[in-house]
N, C-alpha and C positions, 0 to 999 in steps of 0.2 A: 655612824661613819662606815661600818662594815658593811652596813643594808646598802648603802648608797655603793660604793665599790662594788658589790654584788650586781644590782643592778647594773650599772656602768657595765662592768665584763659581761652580761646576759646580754645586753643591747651590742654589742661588741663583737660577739660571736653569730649574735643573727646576721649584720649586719655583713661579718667575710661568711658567712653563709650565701647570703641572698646575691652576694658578688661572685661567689664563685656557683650558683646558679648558671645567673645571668652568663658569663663566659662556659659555661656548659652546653647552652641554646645556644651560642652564637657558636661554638665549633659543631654543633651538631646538626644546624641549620648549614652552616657552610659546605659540609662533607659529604652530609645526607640529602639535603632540601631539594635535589630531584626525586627522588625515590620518598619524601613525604608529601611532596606533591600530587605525586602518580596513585596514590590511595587514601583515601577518606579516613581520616585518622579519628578517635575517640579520645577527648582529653578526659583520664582519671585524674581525681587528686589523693597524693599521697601526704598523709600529715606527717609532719615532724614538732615534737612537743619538747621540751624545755622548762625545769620543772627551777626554779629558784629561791631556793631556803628564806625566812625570812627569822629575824630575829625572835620575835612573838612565835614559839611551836606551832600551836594552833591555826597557823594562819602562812601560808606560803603563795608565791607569784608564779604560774603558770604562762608560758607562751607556747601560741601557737603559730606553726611554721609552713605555710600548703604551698604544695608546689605540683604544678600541671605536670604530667609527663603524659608520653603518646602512647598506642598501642593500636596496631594495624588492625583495620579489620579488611573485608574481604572488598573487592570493589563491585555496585552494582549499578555501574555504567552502564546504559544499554549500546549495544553494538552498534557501528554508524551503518544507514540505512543508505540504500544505493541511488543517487540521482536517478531523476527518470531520463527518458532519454531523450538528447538536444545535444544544442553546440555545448564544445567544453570552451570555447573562447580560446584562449590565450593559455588557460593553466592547465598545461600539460608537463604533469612530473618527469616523465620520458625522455631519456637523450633520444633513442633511434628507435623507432617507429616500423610499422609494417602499413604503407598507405594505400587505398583505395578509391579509385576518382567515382564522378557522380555515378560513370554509366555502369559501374559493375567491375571496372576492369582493376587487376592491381596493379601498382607502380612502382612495386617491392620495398626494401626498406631503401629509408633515407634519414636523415638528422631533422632531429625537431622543427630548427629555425628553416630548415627547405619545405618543410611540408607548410608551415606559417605563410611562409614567403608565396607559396605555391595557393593557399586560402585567400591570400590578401589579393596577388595577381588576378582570380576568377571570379573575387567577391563570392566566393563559398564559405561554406559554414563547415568545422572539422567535428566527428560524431565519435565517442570514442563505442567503437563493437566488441573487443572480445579483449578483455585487459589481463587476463591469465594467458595470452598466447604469448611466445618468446618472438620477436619483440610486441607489444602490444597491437592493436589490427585499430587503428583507423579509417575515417571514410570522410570522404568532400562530400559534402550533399548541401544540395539550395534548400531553401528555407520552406519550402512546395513541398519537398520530400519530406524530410523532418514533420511538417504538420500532416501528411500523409501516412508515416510511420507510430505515430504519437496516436491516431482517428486508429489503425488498426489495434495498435495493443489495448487502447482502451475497449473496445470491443470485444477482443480476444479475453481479456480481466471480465468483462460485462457478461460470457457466455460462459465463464468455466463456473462451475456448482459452487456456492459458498456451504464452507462447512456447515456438517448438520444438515444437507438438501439431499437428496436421492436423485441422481436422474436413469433414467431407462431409456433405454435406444430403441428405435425400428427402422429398420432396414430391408428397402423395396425398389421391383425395379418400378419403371414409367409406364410398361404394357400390364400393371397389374389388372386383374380381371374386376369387374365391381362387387360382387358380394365380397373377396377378399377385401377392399377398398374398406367396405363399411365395418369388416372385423376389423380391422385395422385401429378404424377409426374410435369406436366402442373402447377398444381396449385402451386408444389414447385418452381417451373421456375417463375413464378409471382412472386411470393414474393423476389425471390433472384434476381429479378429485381429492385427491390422499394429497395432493398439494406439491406430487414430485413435478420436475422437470422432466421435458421428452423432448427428446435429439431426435429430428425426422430423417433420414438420408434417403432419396431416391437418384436411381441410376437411371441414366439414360439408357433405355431399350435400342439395340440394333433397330434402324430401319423403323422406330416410332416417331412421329411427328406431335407426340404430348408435351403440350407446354407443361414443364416440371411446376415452374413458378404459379402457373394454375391449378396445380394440384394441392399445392400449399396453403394455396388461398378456398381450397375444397375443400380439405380437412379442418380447416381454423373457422369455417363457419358453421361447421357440424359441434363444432365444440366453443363458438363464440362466446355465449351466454356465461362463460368461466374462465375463458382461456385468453393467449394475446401472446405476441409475440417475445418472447425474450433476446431471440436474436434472428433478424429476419431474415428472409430466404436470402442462399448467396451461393456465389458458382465458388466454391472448394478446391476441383480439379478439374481435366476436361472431362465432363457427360456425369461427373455427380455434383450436386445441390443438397444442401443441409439449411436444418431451418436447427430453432430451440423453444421451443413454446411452455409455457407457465400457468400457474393460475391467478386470476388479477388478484387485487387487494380488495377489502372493500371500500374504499374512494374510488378505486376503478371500475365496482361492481355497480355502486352508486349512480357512477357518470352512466355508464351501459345503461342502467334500466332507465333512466329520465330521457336518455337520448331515444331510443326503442322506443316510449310510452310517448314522445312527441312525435316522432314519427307514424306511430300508429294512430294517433290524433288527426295529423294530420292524412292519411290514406282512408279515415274514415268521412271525415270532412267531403275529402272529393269525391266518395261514392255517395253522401246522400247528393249532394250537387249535381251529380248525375243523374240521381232516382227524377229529382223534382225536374231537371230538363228533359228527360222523357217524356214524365207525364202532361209536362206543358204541350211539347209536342203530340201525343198522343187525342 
């Protein structure tokens, strides 16, 4: 009868244990449950054991009691990553704004719902530019612009060197003399050897009439057989032209020599064509 009363009060005691838990999580959840949410918690288990005599010495009842509890760790969220750039639509955080119409011009600040209002009246698109400015710097821009702004950065991402890449500059004007031309050229062959990048710049000479863009296309077939464009010739400023040239891959080394080795097939082809119609006529 005692065993049983023993037990009874052991079950008894877990039982306003496991209740006053249970109301432990839920004030703890209620007070804290923002701040457990905001970091990635580790549930330990802590035991609680409960040892109960039994009549027979030899022999006693054991309970076991685990209970989760939390312990912070650190959070390794990665940071949010920034839209590219386009309309923001409609969700704009910003009460008052700093706006800017398609052609360039600004329109100073004004309230959110006027600049919206001002989007919808022109069927423009709102672009958000520089969000650290006090008030933020928006811009109207049509849809033309935007995919014309979108073609440039990618570009601009497309020429700049990915880590690990070397590139080396030359910098010349348009009346360079030609043995310069060919050192030049030599030293680009180098380097698109060693597999760096080479940033061409030429400048427009006073009073030269040298197409720049045919000079690009003169150095890129002294070094064809390895090289290609990585970002093609383009006007920069007024009177200078920058190219980016690389060394292909070999799938592009591939394409090169099959295309070369048909071509060459085919200009041999047309010279015996001609040997045999000479000597016909002969």
């Amino acid at each position: 009868m005692e065993y049983q009363n023993c037990r009874m009060t052991a079950f008894c005691v877990m039982k306003l244990l496991c209740q006053a838990t249970r109301n432990e999580n839920r004030y703890a959840k209620r007070f804290f449950g923002a701040l457990l949410t905001q970091t990635p918690q580790k549930r330990v288990f802590s035991p609680f054991w409960m040892v109960v005599p039994d009549p027979d010495p030899r022999k006693s009842t054991v309970f076991g009691l685990t209970q989760p509890f939390c312990t912070a760790e650190k959070s390794h969220t990665e940071p949010k990553r920034k839209a590219a750039f386009g309309s923001v639509g409609r969700r704009i955080p910003y009460r008052i704004l700093h706006v800017i119409n398609q052609d360039g011009e600004s329109l100073g600040n004004m309230h959110r719902a006027e600049a919206l209002k001002l989007m919808d009246q022109h069927d423009l698109k709102l672009v958000l530019l520089r969000e650290n400015a006090e008030p933020p710097v928006y811009r109207l821009m049509t849809g033309q612009q935007i995919h014309e702004e979108q073609l440039k950065l990618a570009e601009k991402k497309k020429a700049s060197p990915k880590p690990g890449v070397i590139q080396k500059e030359l910098s010349f004007s348009s009346a360079i003399a030609k043995n310069d031309l060919e050192t030049k050229t030599k030293q680009i062959a180098q380097w698109i050897e060693k597999k760096y990048h080479v940033k061409v710049t030429i400048r427009q000479a006073k009073d030269s009439n040298t197409d720049m863009f045919m000079l690009f296309d003169q150095i890129l077939d002294t070094v064809s057989e390895k090289a290609t464009y990585l970002s093609k010739p383009k006007v920069t400023r007024e009177g200078v032209s920058t190219c980016i040239l690389r060394h292909m891959s070999d799938k592009e080394l591939k394409a090169y020599q099959k295309m070369e080795k048909q071509k060459n097939s085919i200009v041999k082809k047309d010279e015996n064509e001609d040997l045999k119609s000479n000597e016909l006529h002969q």
